[in-house]
C-alpha positions in Angstrom: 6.3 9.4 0.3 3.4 11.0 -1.8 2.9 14.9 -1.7 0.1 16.5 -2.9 0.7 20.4 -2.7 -2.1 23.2 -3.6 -4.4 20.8 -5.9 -6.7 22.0 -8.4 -8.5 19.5 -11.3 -10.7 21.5 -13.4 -12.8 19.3 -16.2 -13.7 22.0 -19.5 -16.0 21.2 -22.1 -17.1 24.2 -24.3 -19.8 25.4 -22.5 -19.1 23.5 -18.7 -16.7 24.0 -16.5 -16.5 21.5 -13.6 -14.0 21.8 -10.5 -13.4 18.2 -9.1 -10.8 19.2 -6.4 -9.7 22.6 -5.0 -6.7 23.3 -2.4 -6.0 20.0 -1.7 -3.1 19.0 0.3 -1.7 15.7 1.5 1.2 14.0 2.4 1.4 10.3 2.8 4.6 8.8 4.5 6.1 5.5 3.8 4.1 2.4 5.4 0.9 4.6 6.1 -2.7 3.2 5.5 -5.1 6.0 4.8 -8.6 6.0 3.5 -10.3 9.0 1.3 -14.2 9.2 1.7 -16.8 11.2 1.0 -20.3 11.5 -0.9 -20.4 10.3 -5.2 -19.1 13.1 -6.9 -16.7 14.5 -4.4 -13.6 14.3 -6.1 -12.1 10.8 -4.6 -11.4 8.9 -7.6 -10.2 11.8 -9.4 -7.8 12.4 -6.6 -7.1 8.7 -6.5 -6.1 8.9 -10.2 -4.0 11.8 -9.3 -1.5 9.9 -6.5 -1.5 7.2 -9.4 -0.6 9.6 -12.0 -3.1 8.5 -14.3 -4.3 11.8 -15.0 -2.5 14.9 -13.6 -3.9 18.4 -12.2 -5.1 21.5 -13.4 -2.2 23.3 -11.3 -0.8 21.9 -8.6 2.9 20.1 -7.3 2.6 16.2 -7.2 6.2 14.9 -5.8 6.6 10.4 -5.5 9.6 10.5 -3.3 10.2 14.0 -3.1 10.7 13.9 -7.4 8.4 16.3 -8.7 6.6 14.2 -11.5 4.5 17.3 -13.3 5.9 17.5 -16.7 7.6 13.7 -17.1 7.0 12.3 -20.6 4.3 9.6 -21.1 7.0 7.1 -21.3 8.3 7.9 -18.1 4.8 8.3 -16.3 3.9 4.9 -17.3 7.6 3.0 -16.2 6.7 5.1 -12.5 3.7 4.2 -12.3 4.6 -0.1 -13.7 7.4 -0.3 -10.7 5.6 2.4 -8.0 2.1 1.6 -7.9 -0.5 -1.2 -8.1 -3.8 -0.6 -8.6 -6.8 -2.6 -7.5 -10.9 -1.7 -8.2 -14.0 -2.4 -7.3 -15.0 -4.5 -10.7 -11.9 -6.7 -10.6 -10.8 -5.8 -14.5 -9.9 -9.5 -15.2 -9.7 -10.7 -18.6 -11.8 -13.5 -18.7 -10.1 -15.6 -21.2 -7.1 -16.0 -19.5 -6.5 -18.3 -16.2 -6.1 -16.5 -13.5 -1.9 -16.9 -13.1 -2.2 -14.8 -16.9 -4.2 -12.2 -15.3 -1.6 -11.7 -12.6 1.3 -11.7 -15.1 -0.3 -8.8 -17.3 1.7 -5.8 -15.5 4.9 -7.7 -15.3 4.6 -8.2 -19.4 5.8 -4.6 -19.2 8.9 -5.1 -17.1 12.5 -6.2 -18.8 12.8 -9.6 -16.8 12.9 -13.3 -17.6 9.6 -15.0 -17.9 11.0 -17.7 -15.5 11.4 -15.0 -12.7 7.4 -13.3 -14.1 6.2 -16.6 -12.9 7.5 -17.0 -10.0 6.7 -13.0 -8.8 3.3 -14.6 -10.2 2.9 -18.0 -8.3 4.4 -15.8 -5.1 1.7 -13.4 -5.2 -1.0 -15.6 -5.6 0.3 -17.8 -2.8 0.0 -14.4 -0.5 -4.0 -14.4 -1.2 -4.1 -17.9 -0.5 -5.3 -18.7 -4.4 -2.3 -20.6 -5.8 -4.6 -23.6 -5.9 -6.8 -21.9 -8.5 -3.9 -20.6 -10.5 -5.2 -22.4 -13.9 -8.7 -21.2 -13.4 -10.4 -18.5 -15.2 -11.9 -15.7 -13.3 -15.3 -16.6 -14.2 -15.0 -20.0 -12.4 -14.5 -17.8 -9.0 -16.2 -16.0 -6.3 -16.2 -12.2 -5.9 -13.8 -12.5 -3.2 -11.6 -15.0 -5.3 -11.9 -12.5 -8.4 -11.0 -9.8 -6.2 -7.9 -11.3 -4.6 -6.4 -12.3 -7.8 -7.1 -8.3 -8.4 -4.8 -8.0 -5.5 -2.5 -10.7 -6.7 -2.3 -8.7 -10.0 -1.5 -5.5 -8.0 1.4 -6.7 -5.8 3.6 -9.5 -8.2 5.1 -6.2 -9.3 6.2 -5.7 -5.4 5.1 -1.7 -5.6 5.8 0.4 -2.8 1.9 2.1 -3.4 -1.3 0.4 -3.1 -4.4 2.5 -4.4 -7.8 0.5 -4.0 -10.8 2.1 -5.5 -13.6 0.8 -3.6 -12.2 -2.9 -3.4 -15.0 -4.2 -0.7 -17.8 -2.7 -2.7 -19.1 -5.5 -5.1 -18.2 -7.9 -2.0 -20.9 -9.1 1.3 -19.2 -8.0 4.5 -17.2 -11.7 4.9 -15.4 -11.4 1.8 -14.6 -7.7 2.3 -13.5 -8.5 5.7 -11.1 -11.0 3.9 -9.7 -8.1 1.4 -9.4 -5.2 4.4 -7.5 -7.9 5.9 -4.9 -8.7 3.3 -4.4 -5.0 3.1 -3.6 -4.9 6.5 -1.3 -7.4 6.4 0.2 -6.2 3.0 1.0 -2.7 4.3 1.8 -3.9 8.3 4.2 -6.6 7.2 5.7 -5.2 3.6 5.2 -1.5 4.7 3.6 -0.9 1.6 1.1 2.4 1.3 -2.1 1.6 1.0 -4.3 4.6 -0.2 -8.3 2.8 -0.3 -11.4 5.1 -1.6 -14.6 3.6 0.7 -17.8 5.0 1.6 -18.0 2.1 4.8 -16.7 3.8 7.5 -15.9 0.4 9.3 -13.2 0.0 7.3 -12.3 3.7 7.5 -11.8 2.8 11.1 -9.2 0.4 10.7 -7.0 2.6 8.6 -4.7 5.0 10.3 -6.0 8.3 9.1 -9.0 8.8 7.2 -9.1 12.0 4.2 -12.7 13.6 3.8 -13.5 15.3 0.5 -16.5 17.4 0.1 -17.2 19.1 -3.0 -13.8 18.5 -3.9 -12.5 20.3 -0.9 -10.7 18.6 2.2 -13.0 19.0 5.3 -12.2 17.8 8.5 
Protein backbone atom coordinates (compact mmCIF):
# COMPACT_ATOMS: atom_id res chain seq x y z
CA UNK A 1 0.00 0.00 0.00
CA UNK A 2 1.11 3.68 -1.01
CA UNK A 3 -0.40 6.76 0.95
CA UNK A 4 -0.01 9.99 -0.07
CA UNK A 5 -1.50 12.33 2.70
CA UNK A 6 -1.86 16.40 2.29
CA UNK A 7 0.91 16.84 -0.57
CA UNK A 8 2.57 19.91 -1.38
CA UNK A 9 5.97 20.16 -3.91
CA UNK A 10 7.05 23.61 -4.07
CA UNK A 11 10.18 24.28 -6.70
CA UNK A 12 12.25 27.81 -5.36
CA UNK A 13 14.79 29.44 -7.21
CA UNK A 14 15.74 33.02 -5.94
CA UNK A 15 13.38 34.96 -7.62
CA UNK A 16 10.52 31.95 -8.71
CA UNK A 17 8.49 30.11 -6.82
CA UNK A 18 6.62 27.23 -8.65
CA UNK A 19 3.85 24.93 -6.92
CA UNK A 20 3.90 21.52 -8.75
CA UNK A 21 1.25 19.76 -6.52
CA UNK A 22 -1.07 21.04 -3.83
CA UNK A 23 -3.47 18.90 -1.35
CA UNK A 24 -2.91 15.87 -2.97
CA UNK A 25 -4.23 12.67 -1.51
CA UNK A 26 -4.02 9.03 -2.60
CA UNK A 27 -4.01 5.73 -1.49
CA UNK A 28 -3.12 2.86 -3.64
CA UNK A 29 -3.92 -0.73 -2.23
CA UNK A 30 -1.95 -3.82 -3.02
CA UNK A 31 -2.63 -5.27 -6.65
CA UNK A 32 -4.34 -2.05 -7.90
CA UNK A 33 -3.66 -0.63 -11.48
CA UNK A 34 -4.14 3.16 -11.61
CA UNK A 35 -3.28 5.68 -14.20
CA UNK A 36 -2.47 9.60 -13.33
CA UNK A 37 -3.26 11.99 -16.33
CA UNK A 38 -3.56 15.28 -17.08
CA UNK A 39 -2.24 18.22 -19.35
CA UNK A 40 2.21 18.87 -19.61
CA UNK A 41 2.98 20.59 -16.65
CA UNK A 42 0.40 19.33 -14.32
CA UNK A 43 2.42 17.82 -11.73
CA UNK A 44 2.31 13.88 -12.93
CA UNK A 45 5.81 13.13 -13.07
CA UNK A 46 6.66 15.05 -10.08
CA UNK A 47 4.04 13.04 -8.26
CA UNK A 48 5.30 9.94 -9.96
CA UNK A 49 8.77 10.68 -8.53
CA UNK A 50 7.19 11.23 -5.27
CA UNK A 51 5.46 7.39 -4.91
CA UNK A 52 9.05 6.38 -6.13
CA UNK A 53 10.72 8.41 -3.62
CA UNK A 54 13.03 9.87 -5.94
CA UNK A 55 12.46 13.24 -4.75
CA UNK A 56 10.28 13.94 -1.64
CA UNK A 57 7.62 16.87 -0.80
CA UNK A 58 7.58 20.22 0.28
CA UNK A 59 5.31 19.04 3.33
CA UNK A 60 3.36 16.29 3.20
CA UNK A 61 3.11 12.26 4.86
CA UNK A 62 4.36 9.59 2.24
CA UNK A 63 3.84 6.05 4.13
CA UNK A 64 5.12 2.49 1.69
CA UNK A 65 3.36 -0.01 3.77
CA UNK A 66 2.02 2.09 6.38
CA UNK A 67 6.10 3.11 7.29
CA UNK A 68 6.30 6.66 7.12
CA UNK A 69 9.43 7.11 4.77
CA UNK A 70 9.83 11.27 5.23
CA UNK A 71 13.10 11.62 6.98
CA UNK A 72 14.94 8.02 6.05
CA UNK A 73 18.61 8.51 5.20
CA UNK A 74 19.69 8.40 1.49
CA UNK A 75 21.07 5.00 2.13
CA UNK A 76 17.88 3.78 3.21
CA UNK A 77 15.76 5.52 0.45
CA UNK A 78 17.78 3.98 -2.16
CA UNK A 79 17.71 0.00 -0.54
CA UNK A 80 13.43 0.85 -0.55
CA UNK A 81 13.28 2.01 -3.46
CA UNK A 82 16.15 -1.23 -5.14
CA UNK A 83 13.68 -4.06 -3.47
CA UNK A 84 10.04 -1.88 -3.59
CA UNK A 85 9.94 -0.33 -6.84
CA UNK A 86 10.77 -0.69 -10.62
CA UNK A 87 10.74 1.94 -12.71
CA UNK A 88 10.13 2.00 -16.48
CA UNK A 89 10.06 5.38 -19.04
CA UNK A 90 9.12 6.47 -22.02
CA UNK A 91 12.97 6.62 -23.59
CA UNK A 92 13.86 3.16 -22.48
CA UNK A 93 17.38 4.42 -20.59
CA UNK A 94 19.30 1.39 -22.03
CA UNK A 95 22.90 1.50 -22.05
CA UNK A 96 23.79 0.78 -25.42
CA UNK A 97 27.03 -0.87 -24.98
CA UNK A 98 25.90 -3.60 -23.14
CA UNK A 99 23.65 -6.67 -24.54
CA UNK A 100 20.52 -6.47 -23.43
CA UNK A 101 20.68 -9.47 -20.51
CA UNK A 102 23.49 -6.58 -18.96
CA UNK A 103 20.89 -4.00 -19.13
CA UNK A 104 18.43 -6.07 -17.17
CA UNK A 105 21.07 -7.05 -14.59
CA UNK A 106 22.03 -3.28 -13.76
CA UNK A 107 19.49 -2.98 -10.63
CA UNK A 108 20.29 -6.28 -9.27
CA UNK A 109 24.24 -5.20 -9.22
CA UNK A 110 22.98 -3.33 -6.17
CA UNK A 111 21.46 -6.30 -4.28
CA UNK A 112 23.72 -8.79 -1.88
CA UNK A 113 23.12 -12.05 -4.02
CA UNK A 114 25.09 -14.58 -6.09
CA UNK A 115 25.64 -13.59 -9.65
CA UNK A 116 24.42 -17.21 -10.52
CA UNK A 117 20.98 -16.46 -8.98
CA UNK A 118 21.28 -12.32 -10.86
CA UNK A 119 21.22 -14.30 -13.96
CA UNK A 120 18.69 -16.32 -13.62
CA UNK A 121 16.14 -13.37 -12.03
CA UNK A 122 17.66 -12.01 -15.37
CA UNK A 123 16.98 -14.79 -18.01
CA UNK A 124 13.45 -15.16 -15.98
CA UNK A 125 12.45 -11.75 -16.66
CA UNK A 126 13.31 -11.56 -20.08
CA UNK A 127 11.57 -14.89 -20.71
CA UNK A 128 8.23 -12.97 -19.17
CA UNK A 129 8.53 -10.33 -22.24
CA UNK A 130 8.97 -13.01 -24.53
CA UNK A 131 12.84 -11.52 -25.45
CA UNK A 132 15.04 -14.32 -24.08
CA UNK A 133 15.93 -15.04 -27.61
CA UNK A 134 17.56 -11.58 -28.02
CA UNK A 135 19.28 -11.77 -24.64
CA UNK A 136 22.96 -11.19 -26.27
CA UNK A 137 21.76 -8.30 -28.33
CA UNK A 138 22.39 -4.77 -27.84
CA UNK A 139 19.44 -2.45 -27.61
CA UNK A 140 20.24 -0.69 -30.67
CA UNK A 141 19.81 -3.88 -32.74
CA UNK A 142 15.95 -3.76 -31.46
CA UNK A 143 12.61 -2.35 -32.08
CA UNK A 144 10.94 0.30 -29.78
CA UNK A 145 8.80 -2.29 -28.51
CA UNK A 146 11.81 -4.74 -28.03
CA UNK A 147 13.82 -1.79 -26.32
CA UNK A 148 10.87 -1.07 -24.28
CA UNK A 149 10.24 -4.58 -23.02
CA UNK A 150 13.75 -5.13 -22.00
CA UNK A 151 12.83 -1.72 -20.00
CA UNK A 152 10.27 -3.81 -18.40
CA UNK A 153 12.51 -6.74 -18.08
CA UNK A 154 14.98 -4.33 -16.24
CA UNK A 155 12.10 -3.18 -14.01
CA UNK A 156 10.69 -6.55 -12.75
CA UNK A 157 14.13 -9.11 -12.36
CA UNK A 158 14.14 -7.30 -9.04
CA UNK A 159 10.44 -8.89 -8.39
CA UNK A 160 9.13 -5.33 -6.82
CA UNK A 161 5.92 -5.11 -5.44
CA UNK A 162 5.48 -1.33 -7.37
CA UNK A 163 5.46 -0.69 -10.93
CA UNK A 164 5.71 3.12 -11.87
CA UNK A 165 5.69 3.72 -15.82
CA UNK A 166 6.26 7.17 -16.96
CA UNK A 167 4.65 7.32 -20.27
CA UNK A 168 5.84 3.70 -21.40
CA UNK A 169 3.48 3.58 -24.78
CA UNK A 170 4.60 7.13 -25.81
CA UNK A 171 7.62 6.66 -28.18
CA UNK A 172 5.61 3.37 -29.35
CA UNK A 173 2.73 3.06 -32.60
CA UNK A 174 -0.49 1.77 -31.12
CA UNK A 175 0.54 -2.27 -31.82
CA UNK A 176 3.51 -2.12 -29.79
CA UNK A 177 1.96 -0.12 -27.04
CA UNK A 178 -0.87 -2.50 -27.12
CA UNK A 179 1.88 -5.15 -26.41
CA UNK A 180 3.34 -3.12 -23.29
CA UNK A 181 -0.42 -2.24 -21.73
CA UNK A 182 -0.74 -5.81 -22.02
CA UNK A 183 2.30 -7.13 -20.13
CA UNK A 184 1.29 -4.69 -17.51
CA UNK A 185 -1.89 -6.20 -17.19
CA UNK A 186 -0.72 -9.39 -16.96
CA UNK A 187 2.21 -8.31 -14.59
CA UNK A 188 -0.17 -6.76 -12.01
CA UNK A 189 -3.38 -9.43 -12.68
CA UNK A 190 -1.20 -12.45 -12.29
CA UNK A 191 1.85 -11.16 -9.70
CA UNK A 192 -0.56 -8.58 -8.01
CA UNK A 193 2.00 -6.15 -8.54
CA UNK A 194 0.92 -2.12 -8.41
CA UNK A 195 1.17 -0.69 -11.36
CA UNK A 196 1.10 3.26 -11.15
CA UNK A 197 1.35 4.45 -15.37
CA UNK A 198 1.51 8.39 -16.20
CA UNK A 199 -0.47 8.57 -19.93
CA UNK A 200 -2.10 11.19 -21.72
CA UNK A 201 -4.12 8.25 -24.10
CA UNK A 202 -7.09 7.74 -22.45
CA UNK A 203 -7.53 4.30 -24.09
CA UNK A 204 -5.26 2.96 -21.96
CA UNK A 205 -6.58 5.01 -19.00
CA UNK A 206 -9.62 2.92 -19.65
CA UNK A 207 -8.22 -0.33 -18.98
CA UNK A 208 -6.75 0.57 -15.63
CA UNK A 209 -8.91 0.37 -12.67
CA UNK A 210 -9.08 3.90 -11.58
CA UNK A 211 -7.79 6.77 -13.32
CA UNK A 212 -6.06 10.04 -10.99
CA UNK A 213 -6.59 13.53 -12.85
CA UNK A 214 -4.14 16.37 -12.00
CA UNK A 215 -4.74 19.84 -12.94
CA UNK A 216 -2.48 22.52 -12.04
CA UNK A 217 -1.16 20.26 -9.67
CA UNK A 218 -4.38 19.76 -7.98
CA UNK A 219 -6.59 16.48 -7.98
CA UNK A 220 -9.84 17.10 -9.99
CA UNK A 221 -12.37 14.71 -10.51
Amino acid sequence: MITLENIEKVYRTDRIETLALSDVNITITDGEFISIMGPSGCGKSTLLNLIGLLDAPTSGTIKLENREILGLSDKKLAKLRNKNIGFIFQSFHLINDLPVIDNVEIPLLYRKMSAAERKDRCLEALESVNLLSRKNHRPNQLSGGQQQRVAIARAIAGKPSIILADEPTGNLDSQMGDGIMAILKRLNEDKGTIVVMVTHDRNLAKQTERTIHLFDGRQVS
